[in-house]
N, C-alpha and C positions, 0 to 999 in steps of 0.2 A: 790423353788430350785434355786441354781444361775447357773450360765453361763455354769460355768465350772462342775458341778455338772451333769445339761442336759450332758454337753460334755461325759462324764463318760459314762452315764445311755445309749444314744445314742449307743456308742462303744459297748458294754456289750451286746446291742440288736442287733445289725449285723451281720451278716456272709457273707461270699462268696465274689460277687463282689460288696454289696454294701457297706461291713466293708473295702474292698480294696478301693474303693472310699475316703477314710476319712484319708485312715492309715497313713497317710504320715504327716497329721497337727498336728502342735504341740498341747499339750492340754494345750492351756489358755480359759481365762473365751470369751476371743473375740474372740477365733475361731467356738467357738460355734453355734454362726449364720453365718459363714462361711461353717463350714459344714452342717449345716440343709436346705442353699441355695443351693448347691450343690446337694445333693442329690436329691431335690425336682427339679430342673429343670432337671434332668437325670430321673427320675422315675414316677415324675408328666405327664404323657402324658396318660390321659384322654381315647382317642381312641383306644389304645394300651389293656389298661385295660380292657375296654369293652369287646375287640375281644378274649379277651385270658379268661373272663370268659364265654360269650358265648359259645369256644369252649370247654370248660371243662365243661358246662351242656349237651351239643351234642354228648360229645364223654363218660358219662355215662353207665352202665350197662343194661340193663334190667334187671329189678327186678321180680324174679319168685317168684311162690308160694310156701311159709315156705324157702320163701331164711334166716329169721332172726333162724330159727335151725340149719343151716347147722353147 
């Protein structure tokens, strides 16, 4: 794929605040990895990640018996 192609496919796959992240570059083949740095130092935090899936296994259901008929 080229630059500006990623750039497309990129846009197409966000929503919310990480497509507001982006919205504003223009789409050439060179902003492409302008917005992939971008996002990636704002969303890339490692620690962050962890805590927020941790809590999303913690804060699960219990699973009763014949919960898969209800």
């Amino acid at each position: 794929m080229t630059p500006i192609q990623k750039l497309f496919y990129l846009r197409s796959s966000l929503s919310n605040e990480p497509a507001n992240c982006i919205k504003n570059l223009e789409t050439t083949a060179n902003n492409y990895e302008h917005a992939w740095k971008t996002l990636i130092s704002k969303y890339r935090n490692e620690k962050l990640l962890i805590q927020s899936h941790v809590k999303g296994i913690c804060e699960l259901r219990d699973v009763k018996e014949n919960s898969s008929i209800v």
